[in-house]
ZAMARGU-4260 file (C-alpha; in steps of 0.2 Angstrom, whole numbers, plus 5000, padded with zeros to 4 digits):
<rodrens>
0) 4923/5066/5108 | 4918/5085/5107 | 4920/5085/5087 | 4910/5069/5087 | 4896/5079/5080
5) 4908/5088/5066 | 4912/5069/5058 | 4904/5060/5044 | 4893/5048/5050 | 4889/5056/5067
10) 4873/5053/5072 | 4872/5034/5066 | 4869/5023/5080 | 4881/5003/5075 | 4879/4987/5086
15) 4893/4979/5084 | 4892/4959/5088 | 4910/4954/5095 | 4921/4943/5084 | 4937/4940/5079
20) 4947/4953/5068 | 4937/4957/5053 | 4921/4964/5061 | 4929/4974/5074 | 4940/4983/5060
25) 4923/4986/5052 | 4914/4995/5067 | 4931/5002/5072 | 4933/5013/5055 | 4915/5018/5058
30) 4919/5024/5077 | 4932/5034/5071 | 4925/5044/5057 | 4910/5048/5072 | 4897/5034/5072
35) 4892/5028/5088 | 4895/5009/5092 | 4891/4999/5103 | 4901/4980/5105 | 4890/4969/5110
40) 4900/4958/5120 | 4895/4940/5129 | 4896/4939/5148 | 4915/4935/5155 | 4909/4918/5164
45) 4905/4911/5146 | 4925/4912/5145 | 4934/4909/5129 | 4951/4913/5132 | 4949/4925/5116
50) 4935/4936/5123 | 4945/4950/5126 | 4957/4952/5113 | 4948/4964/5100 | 4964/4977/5098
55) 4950/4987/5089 | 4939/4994/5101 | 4945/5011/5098 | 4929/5024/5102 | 4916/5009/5105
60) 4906/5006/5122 | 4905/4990/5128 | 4887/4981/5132 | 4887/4960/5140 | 4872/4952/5135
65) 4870/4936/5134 | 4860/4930/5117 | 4858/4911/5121 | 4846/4918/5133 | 4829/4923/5126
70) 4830/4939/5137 | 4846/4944/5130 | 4840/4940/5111 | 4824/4950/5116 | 4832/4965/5122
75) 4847/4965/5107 | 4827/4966/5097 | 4826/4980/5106 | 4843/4988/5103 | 4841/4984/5085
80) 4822/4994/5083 | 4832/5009/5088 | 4849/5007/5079 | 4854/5009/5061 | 4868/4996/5058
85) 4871/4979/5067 | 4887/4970/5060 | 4887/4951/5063 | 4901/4940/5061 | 4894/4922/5065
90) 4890/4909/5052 | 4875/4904/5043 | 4860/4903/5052 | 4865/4907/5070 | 4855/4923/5070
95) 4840/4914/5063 | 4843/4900/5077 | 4842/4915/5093 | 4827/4921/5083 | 4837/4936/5077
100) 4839/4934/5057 | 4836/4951/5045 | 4819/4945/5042 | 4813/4946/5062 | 4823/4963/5064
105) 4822/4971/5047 | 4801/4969/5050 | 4803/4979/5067 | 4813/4992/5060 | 4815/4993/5039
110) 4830/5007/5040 | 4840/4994/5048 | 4856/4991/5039 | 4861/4969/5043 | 4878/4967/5038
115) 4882/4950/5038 | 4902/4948/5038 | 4906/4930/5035 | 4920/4920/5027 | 4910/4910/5012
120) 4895/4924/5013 | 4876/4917/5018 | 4874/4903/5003 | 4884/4892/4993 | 4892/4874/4996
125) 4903/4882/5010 | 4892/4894/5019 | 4890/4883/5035 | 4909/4879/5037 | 4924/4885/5047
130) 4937/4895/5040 | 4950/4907/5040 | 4958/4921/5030 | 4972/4910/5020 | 4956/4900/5017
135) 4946/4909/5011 | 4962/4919/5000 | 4964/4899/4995 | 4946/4901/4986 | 4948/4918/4980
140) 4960/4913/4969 | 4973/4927/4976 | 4983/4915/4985 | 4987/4905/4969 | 4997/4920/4965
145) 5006/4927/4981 | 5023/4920/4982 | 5040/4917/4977 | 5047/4908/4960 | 5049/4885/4963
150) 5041/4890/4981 | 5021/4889/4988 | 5010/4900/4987 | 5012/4911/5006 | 4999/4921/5015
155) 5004/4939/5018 | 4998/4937/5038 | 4978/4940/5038 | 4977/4952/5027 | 4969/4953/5013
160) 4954/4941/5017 | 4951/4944/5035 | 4956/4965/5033 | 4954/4973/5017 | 4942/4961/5011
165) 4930/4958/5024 | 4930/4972/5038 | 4937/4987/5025 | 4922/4982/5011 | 4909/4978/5024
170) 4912/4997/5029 | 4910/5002/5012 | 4894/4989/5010 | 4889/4999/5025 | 4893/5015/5021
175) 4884/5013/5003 | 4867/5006/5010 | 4865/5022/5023 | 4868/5033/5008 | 4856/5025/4997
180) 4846/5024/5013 | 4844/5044/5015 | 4835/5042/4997 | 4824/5027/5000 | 4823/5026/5019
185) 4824/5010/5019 | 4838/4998/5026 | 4844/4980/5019 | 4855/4965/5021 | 4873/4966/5017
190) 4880/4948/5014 | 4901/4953/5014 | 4910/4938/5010 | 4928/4939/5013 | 4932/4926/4998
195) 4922/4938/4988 | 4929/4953/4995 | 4947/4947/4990 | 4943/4942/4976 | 4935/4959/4972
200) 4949/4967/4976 | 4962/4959/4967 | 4951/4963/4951 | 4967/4969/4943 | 4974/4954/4942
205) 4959/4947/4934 | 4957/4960/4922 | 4975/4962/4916 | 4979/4944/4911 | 4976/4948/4895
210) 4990/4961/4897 | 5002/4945/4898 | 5008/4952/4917 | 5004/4936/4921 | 5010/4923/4909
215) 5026/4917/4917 | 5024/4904/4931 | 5022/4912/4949 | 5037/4922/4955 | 5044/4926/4938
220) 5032/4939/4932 | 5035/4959/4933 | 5026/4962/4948 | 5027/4948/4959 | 5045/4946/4964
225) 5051/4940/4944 | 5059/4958/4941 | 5076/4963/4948 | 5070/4982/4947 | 5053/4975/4957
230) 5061/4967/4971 | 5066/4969/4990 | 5086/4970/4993 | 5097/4966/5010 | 5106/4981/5016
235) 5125/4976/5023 | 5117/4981/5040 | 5103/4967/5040 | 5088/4980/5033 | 5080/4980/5016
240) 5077/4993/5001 | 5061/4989/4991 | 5063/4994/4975 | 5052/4997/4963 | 5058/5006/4948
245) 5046/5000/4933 | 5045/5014/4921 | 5061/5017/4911 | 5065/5033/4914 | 5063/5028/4935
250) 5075/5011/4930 | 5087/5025/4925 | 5088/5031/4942 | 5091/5017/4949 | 5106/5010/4939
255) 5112/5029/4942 | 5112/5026/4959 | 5117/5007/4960 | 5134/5016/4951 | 5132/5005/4936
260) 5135/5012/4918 | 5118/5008/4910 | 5126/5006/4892 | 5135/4989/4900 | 5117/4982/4906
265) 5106/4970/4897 | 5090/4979/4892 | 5079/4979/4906 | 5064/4969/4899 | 5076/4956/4894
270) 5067/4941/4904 | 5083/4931/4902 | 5095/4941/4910 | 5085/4945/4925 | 5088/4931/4936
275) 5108/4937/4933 | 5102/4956/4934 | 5093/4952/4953 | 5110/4943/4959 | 5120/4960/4953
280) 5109/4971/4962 | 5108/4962/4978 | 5128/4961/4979 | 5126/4981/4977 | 5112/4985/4989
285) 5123/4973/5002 | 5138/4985/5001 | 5128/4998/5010 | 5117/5002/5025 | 5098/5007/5024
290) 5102/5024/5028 | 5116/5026/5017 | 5105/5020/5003 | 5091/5032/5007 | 5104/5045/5007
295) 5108/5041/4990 | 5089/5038/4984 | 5078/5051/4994 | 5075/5064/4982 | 5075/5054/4967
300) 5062/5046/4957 | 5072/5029/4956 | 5057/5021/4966 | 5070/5015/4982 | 5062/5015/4998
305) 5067/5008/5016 | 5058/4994/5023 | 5053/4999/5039 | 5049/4992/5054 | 5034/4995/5062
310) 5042/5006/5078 | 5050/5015/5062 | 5037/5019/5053 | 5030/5027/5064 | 5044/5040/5066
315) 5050/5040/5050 | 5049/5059/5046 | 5036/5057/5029 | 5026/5050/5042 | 5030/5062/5057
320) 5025/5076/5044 | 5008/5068/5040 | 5004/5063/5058 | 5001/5047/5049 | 5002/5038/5066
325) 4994/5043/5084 | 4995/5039/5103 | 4982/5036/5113 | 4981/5039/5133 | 4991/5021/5135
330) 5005/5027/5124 | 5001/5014/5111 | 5005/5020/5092 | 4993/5016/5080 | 4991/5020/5060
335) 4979/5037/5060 | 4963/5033/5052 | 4963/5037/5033 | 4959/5039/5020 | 4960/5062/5027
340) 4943/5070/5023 | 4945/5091/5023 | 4930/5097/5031 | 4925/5081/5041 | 4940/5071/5044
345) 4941/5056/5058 | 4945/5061/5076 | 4949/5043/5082 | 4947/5041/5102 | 4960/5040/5113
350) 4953/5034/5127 | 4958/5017/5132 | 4946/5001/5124 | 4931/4995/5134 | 4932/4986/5146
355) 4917/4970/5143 | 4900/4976/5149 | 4907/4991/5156 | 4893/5002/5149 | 4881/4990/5150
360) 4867/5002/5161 | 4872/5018/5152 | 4867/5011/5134 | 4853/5000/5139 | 4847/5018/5145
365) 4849/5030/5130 | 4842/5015/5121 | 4825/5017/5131 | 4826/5002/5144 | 4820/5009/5160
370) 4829/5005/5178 | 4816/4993/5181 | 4820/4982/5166 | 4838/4982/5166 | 4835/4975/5185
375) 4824/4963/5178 | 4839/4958/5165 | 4853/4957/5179 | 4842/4944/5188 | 4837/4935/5174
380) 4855/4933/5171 | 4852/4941/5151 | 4867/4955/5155 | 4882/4958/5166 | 4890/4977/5171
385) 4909/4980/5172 | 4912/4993/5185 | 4927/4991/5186 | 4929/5011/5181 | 4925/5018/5198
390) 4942/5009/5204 | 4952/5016/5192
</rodrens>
């Protein structure tokens, strides 16, 4: 990547341990506004079926080391005296077990950003256990909010644990420790929690109970599927409309549109009538197709939106104006990276991911390991190259 050296954080060297989901969105959205990072991979033969499946490799190299090995944990030592941020996505005290914890590393090199991206963060009764994103959503408190009236509480896929608040604030952790870094020069230890995280970001709904948003049981409030006018709609042809008309003079819009006569509604914070609002607007909103809707709302301010489909989205033409989405050299469509910076914005790779240890030699190189030592690694079993390249 040419422009490489025109991004943001060009110029900061990342290790990137491989793991599952969250850490690999973290080192990806620092790939593609120009940091270099390197996914530090374990050797094929130790073979969990899910080795290969990080989707979000985009602009990373690939090194295979193997850490269980006291020559592989020496040489990521190495790696990490000359990096400026390693991401590591394991439980409590496996790093300290391979000799590799904050304290060993952050002594060799003290402008070493460690950001430890976890599920329960480094301490508390939890810290050691196994989870996953609706679990740690179940301790946030989120999940006690997220679902549908005299129904469970349901997990929005993985989210807003796993996504948003574990790889997008670990970036941020990240991000703010090599800004405070260019003051101080020092580096330090980012404990991201992903409960934390969520809970973090749904600080609204913390901070607004007081507002009384949240008063009626779950699924009956304004903004949580409770509202007829904040609700999602089936279209005669099997899509959905979302609509979200809050604010009066939007509400107006939409009962404009719905072709209802607003004097012969009930008043539209009336609580009472909106279980018998929501059934009115549905038999509407089924009388027509998606695109006959947006027809009628695109333009408006009625707040009426198509739910789309991923393909659709994609070529939807708000989108298509924005290039909100890109292809890489496979064809496969992706969201572009956001949020758009003017001067410096991202110029995600398109280059196929890594394959495992396919830059193995290269980086052990730039890193400073001579031919030599790398020989000495491949026999003592500590790394593994992928050259599958030169066949392609």
């Amino acid at each position: 990547r040419s422009t490489a050296a025109a991004m943001a954080l060009s110029g900061v060297r990342v290790l990137e341990l491989a793991g599952l989901a969250p850490a690999p969105l973290c080192g990806m959205i620092l790939s593609d506004f120009g940091a270099q990072v390197v996914r530090v991979d374990r050797l094929s033969r130790s073979g969990a079926a899910f080795e290969n499946s990080d989707v979000q490799a985009r602009g990373k190299r690939s090194l295979a080391l193997d850490l269980k090995r006291p020559q592989g944990a020496a040489a990521l030592r190495r790696l990490c005296g000359g990096a400026d941020v390693l991401i590591e996505p394991f439980r409590h005290g496996v790093m300290e077990r391979l000799g590799l914890g904050p304290e060993v590393l952050l002594q060799e090199n003290p402008r070493l950003i460690y950001a430890r991206l976890t599920g329960f963060g480094q301490t508390g009764k939890y810290a050691k256990s196994a989870g996953h994103d609706i679990n740690y959503l179940a301790l946030s408190g989120v999940l006690s909010k997220l679902g549908r009236r005299n129904e469970n509480p349901y997990a929005p896929a993985n989210l807003l644990a796993d996504f948003a608040g574990g790889g997008v604030m670990c970036a941020l952790g990240i991000v703010i420790a090599l800004f405070e870094r260019a003051r101080s020069g020092r580096g330090q230890v980012i404990d991201a929690s992903m409960v934390e995280g969520a809970a973090y970001l749904s600080s609204f709904l913390w901070k607004s109970q007081s507002l009384g948003l949240w008063s009626q049981p779950r699924g009956e409030n304004l903004l949580d599927s409770g509202a007829p006018f904040y609700e999602i709609y089936r279209t005669s042809d099997g899509k959905f409309m979302a609509v979200g008309a809050l604010e009066p003079v939007f509400y107006n819009q939409l009962i404009k549109g719905l072709g209802l006569n607003f004097d012969e509604l009930p008043a539209q914070m009336s609580f009472s009538d909106w279980p018998e609002m929501k059934k009115k607007f549905a038999s509407i909103f089924a009388q027509k197709t998606q695109a006959e809707w947006c027809s009628i709302f695109d333009g408006t301010d009625a707040c009426v939106t198509p739910v789309l489909s991923v393909n659709d989205a994609a070529s939807h033409q708000h989108n298509k104006e924005r290039s909100s989405f890109i292809k890489n050299d496979q064809g496969e469509i992706s969201p572009r990276p956001a949020p758009v910076l003017s001067r410096t914005p991202a110029v995600p790779s398109c280059k196929r991911d890594p394959f495992i240890g396919e830059h193995t030699e290269e980086i052990l190189l730039e890193y400073g390991f001579t031919k030599q030592e790398i020989a000495k690694l491949y026999s003592d079993k500590a790394i593994e190259s992928n050259n599958l390249k030169a066949n392609l």
